[in-house]
C-alpha positions in Angstrom: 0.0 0.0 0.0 1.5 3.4 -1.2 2.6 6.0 1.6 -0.7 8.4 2.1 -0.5 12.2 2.0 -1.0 12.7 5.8 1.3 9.8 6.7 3.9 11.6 5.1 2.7 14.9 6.9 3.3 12.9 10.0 6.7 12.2 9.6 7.3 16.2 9.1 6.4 19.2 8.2 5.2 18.6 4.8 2.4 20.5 4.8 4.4 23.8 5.0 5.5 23.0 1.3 2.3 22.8 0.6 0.8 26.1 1.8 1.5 28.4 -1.7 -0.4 26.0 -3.8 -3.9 26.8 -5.3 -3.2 30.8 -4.8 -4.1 31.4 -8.4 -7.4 29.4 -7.6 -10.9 31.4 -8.4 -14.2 30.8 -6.7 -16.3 29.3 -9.3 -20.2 29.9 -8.5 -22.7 26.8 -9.3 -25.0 27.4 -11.7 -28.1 29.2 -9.7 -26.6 29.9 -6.6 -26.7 33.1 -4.3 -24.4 35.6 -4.4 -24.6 39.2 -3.0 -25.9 41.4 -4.9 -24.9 45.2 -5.6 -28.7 46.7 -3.8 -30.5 45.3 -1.6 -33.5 42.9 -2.4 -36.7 44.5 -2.8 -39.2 43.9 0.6 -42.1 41.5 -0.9 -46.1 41.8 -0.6 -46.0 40.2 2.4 -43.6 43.1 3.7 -40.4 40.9 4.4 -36.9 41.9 2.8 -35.5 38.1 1.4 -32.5 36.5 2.8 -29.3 35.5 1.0 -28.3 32.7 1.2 -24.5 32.9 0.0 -23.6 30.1 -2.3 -26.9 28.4 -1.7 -30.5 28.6 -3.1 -33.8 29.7 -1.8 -36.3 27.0 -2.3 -39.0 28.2 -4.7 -42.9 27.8 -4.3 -46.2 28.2 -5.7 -49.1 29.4 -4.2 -52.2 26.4 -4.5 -55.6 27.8 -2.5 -53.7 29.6 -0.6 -51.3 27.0 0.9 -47.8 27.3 -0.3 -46.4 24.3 -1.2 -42.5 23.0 -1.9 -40.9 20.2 -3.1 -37.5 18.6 -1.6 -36.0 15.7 -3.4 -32.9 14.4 -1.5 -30.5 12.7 -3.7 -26.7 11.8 -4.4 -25.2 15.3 -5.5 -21.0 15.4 -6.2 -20.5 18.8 -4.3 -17.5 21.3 -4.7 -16.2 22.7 -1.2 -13.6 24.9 -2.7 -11.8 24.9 -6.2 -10.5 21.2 -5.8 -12.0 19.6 -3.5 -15.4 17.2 -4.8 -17.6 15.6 -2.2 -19.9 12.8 -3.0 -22.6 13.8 -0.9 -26.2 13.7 0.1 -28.1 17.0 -0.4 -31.3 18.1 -1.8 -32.4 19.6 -4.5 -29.1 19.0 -6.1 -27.4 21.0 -4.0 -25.9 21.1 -0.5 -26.4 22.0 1.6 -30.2 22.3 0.7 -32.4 25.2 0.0 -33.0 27.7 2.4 -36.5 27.6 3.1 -38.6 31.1 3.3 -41.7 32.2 4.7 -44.1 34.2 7.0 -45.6 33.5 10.3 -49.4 32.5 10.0 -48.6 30.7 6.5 -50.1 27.3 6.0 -47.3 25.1 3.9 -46.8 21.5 2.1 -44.3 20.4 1.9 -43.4 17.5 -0.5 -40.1 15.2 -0.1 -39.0 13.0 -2.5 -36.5 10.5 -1.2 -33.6 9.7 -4.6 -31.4 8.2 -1.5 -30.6 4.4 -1.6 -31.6 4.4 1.8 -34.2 5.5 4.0 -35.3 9.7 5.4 -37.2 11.6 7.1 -37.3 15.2 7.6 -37.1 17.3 10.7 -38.5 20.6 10.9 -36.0 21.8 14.1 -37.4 24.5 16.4 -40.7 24.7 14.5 -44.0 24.2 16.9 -45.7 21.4 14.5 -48.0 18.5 14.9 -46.2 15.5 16.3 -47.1 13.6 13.2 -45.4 16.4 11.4 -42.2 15.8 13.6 -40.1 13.8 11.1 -38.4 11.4 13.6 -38.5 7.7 11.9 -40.2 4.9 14.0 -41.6 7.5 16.5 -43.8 9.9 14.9 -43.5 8.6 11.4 -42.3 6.0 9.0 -39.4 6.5 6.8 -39.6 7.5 3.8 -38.4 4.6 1.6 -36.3 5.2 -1.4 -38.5 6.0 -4.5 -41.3 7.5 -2.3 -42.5 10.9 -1.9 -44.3 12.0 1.5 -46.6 15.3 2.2 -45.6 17.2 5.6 -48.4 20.1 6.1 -48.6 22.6 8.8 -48.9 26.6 9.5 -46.6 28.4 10.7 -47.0 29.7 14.4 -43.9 31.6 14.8 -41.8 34.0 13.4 -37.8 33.5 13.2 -34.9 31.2 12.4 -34.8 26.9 12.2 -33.5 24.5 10.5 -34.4 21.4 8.7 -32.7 17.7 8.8 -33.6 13.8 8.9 -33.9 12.2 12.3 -33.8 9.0 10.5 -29.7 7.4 11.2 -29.0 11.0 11.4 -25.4 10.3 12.2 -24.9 9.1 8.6 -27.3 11.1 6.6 -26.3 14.6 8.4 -22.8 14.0 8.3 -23.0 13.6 4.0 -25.2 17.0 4.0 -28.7 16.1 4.3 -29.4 19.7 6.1 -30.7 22.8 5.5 -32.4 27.0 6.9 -35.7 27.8 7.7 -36.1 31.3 7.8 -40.1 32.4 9.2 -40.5 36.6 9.0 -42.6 38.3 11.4 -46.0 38.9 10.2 -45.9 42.4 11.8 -42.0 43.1 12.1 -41.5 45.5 15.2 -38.5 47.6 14.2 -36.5 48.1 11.3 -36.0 45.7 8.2 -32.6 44.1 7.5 -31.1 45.8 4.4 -28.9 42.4 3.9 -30.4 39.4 5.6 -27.4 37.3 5.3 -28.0 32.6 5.8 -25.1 30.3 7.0 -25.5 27.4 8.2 -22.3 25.7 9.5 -20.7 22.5 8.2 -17.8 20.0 9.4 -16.8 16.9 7.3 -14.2 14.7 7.3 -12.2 13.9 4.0 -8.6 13.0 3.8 -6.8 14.5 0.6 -7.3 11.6 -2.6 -10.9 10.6 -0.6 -14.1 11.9 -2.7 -16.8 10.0 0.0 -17.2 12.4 3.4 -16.5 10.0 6.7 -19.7 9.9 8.5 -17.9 7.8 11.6 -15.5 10.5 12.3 -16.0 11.7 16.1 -13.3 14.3 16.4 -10.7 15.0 13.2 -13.6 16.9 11.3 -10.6 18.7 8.7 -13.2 20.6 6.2 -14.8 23.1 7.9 -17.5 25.0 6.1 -20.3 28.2 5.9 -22.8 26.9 3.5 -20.9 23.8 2.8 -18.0 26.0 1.1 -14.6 26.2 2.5 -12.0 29.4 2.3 -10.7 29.7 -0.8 -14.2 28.8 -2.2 -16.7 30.9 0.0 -18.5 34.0 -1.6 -18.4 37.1 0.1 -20.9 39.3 2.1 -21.5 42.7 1.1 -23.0 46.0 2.3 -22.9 49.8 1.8 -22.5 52.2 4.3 -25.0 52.9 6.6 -27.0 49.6 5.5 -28.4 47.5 8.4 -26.3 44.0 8.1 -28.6 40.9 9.9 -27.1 37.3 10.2 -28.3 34.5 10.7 -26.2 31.5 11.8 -27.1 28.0 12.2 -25.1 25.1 13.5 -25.8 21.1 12.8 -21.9 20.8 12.5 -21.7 16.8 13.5 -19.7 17.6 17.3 -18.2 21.2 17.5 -19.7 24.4 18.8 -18.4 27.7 16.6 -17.1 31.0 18.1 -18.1 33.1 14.7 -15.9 36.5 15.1 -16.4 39.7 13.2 -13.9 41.8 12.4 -14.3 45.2 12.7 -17.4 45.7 13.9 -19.5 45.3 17.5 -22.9 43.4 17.0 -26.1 42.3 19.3 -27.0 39.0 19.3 -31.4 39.6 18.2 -32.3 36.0 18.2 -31.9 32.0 18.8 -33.8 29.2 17.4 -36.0 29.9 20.5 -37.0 33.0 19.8 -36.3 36.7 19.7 -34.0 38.3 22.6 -35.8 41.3 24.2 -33.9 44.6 23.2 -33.4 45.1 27.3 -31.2 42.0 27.5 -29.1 42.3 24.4 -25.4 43.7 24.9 -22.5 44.6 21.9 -20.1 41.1 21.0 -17.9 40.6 18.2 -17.9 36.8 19.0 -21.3 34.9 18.9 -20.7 31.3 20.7 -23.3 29.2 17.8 -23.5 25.8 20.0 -24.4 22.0 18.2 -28.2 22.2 17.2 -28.6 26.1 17.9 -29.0 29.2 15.8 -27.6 32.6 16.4 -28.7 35.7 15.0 -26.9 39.1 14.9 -26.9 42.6 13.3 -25.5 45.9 13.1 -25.1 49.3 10.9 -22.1 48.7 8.5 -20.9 51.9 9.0 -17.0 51.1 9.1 -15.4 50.7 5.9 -13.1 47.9 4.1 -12.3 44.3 3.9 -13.5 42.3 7.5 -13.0 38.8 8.2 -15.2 36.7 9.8 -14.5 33.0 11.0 -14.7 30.6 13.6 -12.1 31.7 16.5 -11.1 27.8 16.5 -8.0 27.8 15.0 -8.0 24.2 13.8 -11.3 25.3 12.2 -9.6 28.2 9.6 -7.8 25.0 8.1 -8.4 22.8 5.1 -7.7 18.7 5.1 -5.2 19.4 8.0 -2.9 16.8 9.2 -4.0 16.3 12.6 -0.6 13.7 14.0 1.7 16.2 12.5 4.7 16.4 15.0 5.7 19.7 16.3 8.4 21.2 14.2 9.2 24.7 16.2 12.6 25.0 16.1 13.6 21.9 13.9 16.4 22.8 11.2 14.2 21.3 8.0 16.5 22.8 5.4 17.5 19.3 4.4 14.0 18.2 4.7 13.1 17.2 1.6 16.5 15.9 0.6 16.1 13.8 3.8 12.3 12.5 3.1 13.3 11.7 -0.7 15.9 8.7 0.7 12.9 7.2 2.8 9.9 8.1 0.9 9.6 7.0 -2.6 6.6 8.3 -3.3 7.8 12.0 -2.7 9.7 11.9 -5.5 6.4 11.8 -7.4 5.0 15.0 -5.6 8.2 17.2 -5.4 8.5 16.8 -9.2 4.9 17.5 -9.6 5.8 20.5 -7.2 8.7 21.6 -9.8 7.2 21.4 -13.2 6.0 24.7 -14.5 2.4 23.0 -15.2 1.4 22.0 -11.9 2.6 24.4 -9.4 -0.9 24.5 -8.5 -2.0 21.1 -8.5 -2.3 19.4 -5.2 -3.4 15.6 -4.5 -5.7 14.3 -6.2 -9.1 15.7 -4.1 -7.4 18.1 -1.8 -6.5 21.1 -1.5 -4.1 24.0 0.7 -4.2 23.4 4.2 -4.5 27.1 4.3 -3.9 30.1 2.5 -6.0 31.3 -1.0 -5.0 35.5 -2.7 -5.6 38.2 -0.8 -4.8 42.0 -2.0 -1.8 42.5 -0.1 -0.5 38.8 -0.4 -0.8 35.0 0.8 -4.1 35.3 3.4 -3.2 32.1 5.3 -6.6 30.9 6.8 -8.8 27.9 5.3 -11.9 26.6 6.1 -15.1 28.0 8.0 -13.6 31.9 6.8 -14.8 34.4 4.4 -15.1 38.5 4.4 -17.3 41.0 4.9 -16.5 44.1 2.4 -18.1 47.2 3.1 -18.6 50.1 1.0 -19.6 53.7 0.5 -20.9 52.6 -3.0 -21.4 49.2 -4.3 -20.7 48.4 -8.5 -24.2 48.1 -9.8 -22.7 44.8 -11.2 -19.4 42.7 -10.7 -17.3 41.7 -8.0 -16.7 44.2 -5.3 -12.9 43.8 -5.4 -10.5 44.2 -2.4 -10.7 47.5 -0.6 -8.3 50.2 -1.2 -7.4 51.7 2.3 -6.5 55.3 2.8 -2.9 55.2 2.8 -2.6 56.9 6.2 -5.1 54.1 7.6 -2.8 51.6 5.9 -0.5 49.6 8.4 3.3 49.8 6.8 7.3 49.2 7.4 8.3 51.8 10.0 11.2 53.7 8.8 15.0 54.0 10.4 13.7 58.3 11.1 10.3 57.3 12.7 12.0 54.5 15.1 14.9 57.1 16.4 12.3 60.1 16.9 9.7 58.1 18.8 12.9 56.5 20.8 12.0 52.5 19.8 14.8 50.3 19.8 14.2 47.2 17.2 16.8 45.2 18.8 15.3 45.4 22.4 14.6 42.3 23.9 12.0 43.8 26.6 10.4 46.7 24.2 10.9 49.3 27.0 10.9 53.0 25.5 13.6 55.7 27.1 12.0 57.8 29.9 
């Protein structure tokens, strides 16, 4: 059996070689899904402003006697977490995660699910007050739905705010290859101010080793693709806003075993709402972390009224990594300028790779199925995060059409080299040990 990519990461630092490759790598969108537009979405009839859903879908309807009523179909779909990396996953409506479902409190719906799976669903409506025949847990308040059938789930609506959808049928297995999905129910009377951008994430974690195309649904811990809408930095789209615009977003979390610190850069925000309900205004306080646990939602806003390019990403460091090699020995302070010299003599195989390296045609091919632990272009260089990352790029004026581009900062607001003449006036010493300034 030939040496695998993270055994040979576990005898050293390999990975470290592999950092600069996919930089060149663009974000291809799938046909049909979300990205942020240029103005905000016009509020509908029923007076709600429509979510986005970045890199996803909304799930259509049509209006029959005044119920509306859906259709879900869950099925194999070969899904792309970044440029590179293919997952043969479950999904629905071709897509994964599935559709963000939208609607307004008091609604009656239907919804139809067709099961494509070779093995039995259900669907659970999570957070939603429904019947208990409604439910969607298999043997307990339904029967599964068996491959090739399609069952009706009807209900209205009874409150307003955000859920999420899943099976409860060997969940374990059928959440872990996508099968997951938002529910987003808008006030029938909003109190307060609509959303200009009413951003949807829900939050993913899957475990594929680099040349594997299948997710691992028995994985209990070394989760290494870490996702917002099942799409992994480089890959993920992202949010925009102009100045003065009121930012909401929502977060959910069916990630298989981790809760997600989700950090803002830049900005303060007040967490509005859970999956329980909305938080009264006298409880809320300012954050710029939001704790999302297993199973919860978590939704914030604020007034994007500070300018530029602002991450946003899980505060778990592991978790702003791609396909990382978890038994990689620490390094710190090894001499590794032999390295590969030295791993060549033992390792065959990396002959293969570091002439694949080499060659001018595929300095930017990894593995076969994997990509960077880390890293894809930013405007000022190599930005070396992965995973469950992507920005937040406010503007005084949006393009009325095309990509927002990186933001240009003011050069006096623009972090630089200090000169030899600012260092001597302000009395800083670079070769100090301690840092301490002259009285």
């Amino acid at each position: 059996m030939g040496t695998t990519r993270r055994e040979l990461m576990g005898r050293a630092a390999l990975g470290a070689a592999l950092v600069g490759l996919g930089a060149r790598w663009a974000h291809a969108e799938g046909e049909g899904m979300e990205g942020a537009g240029a103005a905000p979405k016009p509020i509908t009839a029923q007076g709600y402003r429509p979510t986005t859903t970045l890199d996803g879908k909304t799930l259509p309807y049509r209006m029959v006697d005044g119920v509306k009523v859906f259709h879900m179909v869950a099925g194999d779909v070969e899904h792309e977490f970044a440029p590179g990396l293919l997952g043969r996953c479950w999904g629905y409506n071709g897509i994964v995660h599935g559709p963000t479902i939208e609607a307004v409190e008091g609604d009656h719906v239907r919804i139809y699910v067709t099961n494509k799976l070779s093995a039995p669903t259900t669907v659970h409506w999570h957070g939603l007050f429904v019947p208990s025949g409604m439910d969607g847990v298999g043997g307990l308040s339904q029967r599964p739905i068996e491959p090739g059938e399609t069952f009706r789930y009807e209900f209205t609506l009874r409150q307003h705010g955000t859920f999420m959808y899943h099976p409860h049928h060997d969940e374990m297995t059928q959440m872990a290859l996508g099968l997951m999905g938002m529910i987003v129910v808008h006030p029938r009377e909003p109190k307060g101010p609509l959303p200009d951008r009413d951003y949807v994430y829900m939050l993913g974690e899957w475990a594929m080793d680099p040349g594997v195309w299948r997710p691992d649904p028995n994985e209990m811990k070394d989760f290494n693709i870490l996702t917002l809408n099942a799409r992994a930095f480089p890959g993920t789209s992202p949010m925009v806003a102009q100045l003065g615009e009121r930012v909401r977003i929502r977060i959910g979390n069916l990630s298989a075993m981790d809760h997600h610190p989700i950090h803002l850069h830049g900005y303060a925000f007040e967490v509005i709402e859970t999956d329980g309900g909305q938080v009264p205004t006298s409880a809320r306080w300012p954050e710029t972390t939001v704790l999302v646990p297993t199973g919860s939602v978590r939704v914030v806003e604020f007034i994007a009224d500070n300018p530029g390019d602002w991450a946003i990403h899980c505060h778990m460091t592991h978790h702003i990594m791609n396909q990382m090699g978890h038994g990689v020995p620490n390094t710190a302070g090894v001499d590794v300028t032999q390295f590969d010299e030295r791993l060549m003599e033992h390792v065959p195989e990396m002959n293969e790779i570091m002439e694949a390296m080499m060659s001018g045609d595929d300095m930017d091919k990894p593995p076969p199925n994997g990509i960077p632990m880390i890293g894809g272009t930013g405007p000022r260089g190599y930005i070396t995060m992965g995973g469950m990352f992507t920005t937040l790029r406010v503007r005084e004026r949006l393009p009325e059409s095309g990509d927002v581009g990186w933001y240009d900062a003011p050069a006096e607001t623009q972090a630089r080299p200090a000169s030899a003449d600012e260092l001597r006036t302000d009395g800083v010493d670079p070769t100090s040990a301690t840092g301490e300034l002259p009285p």
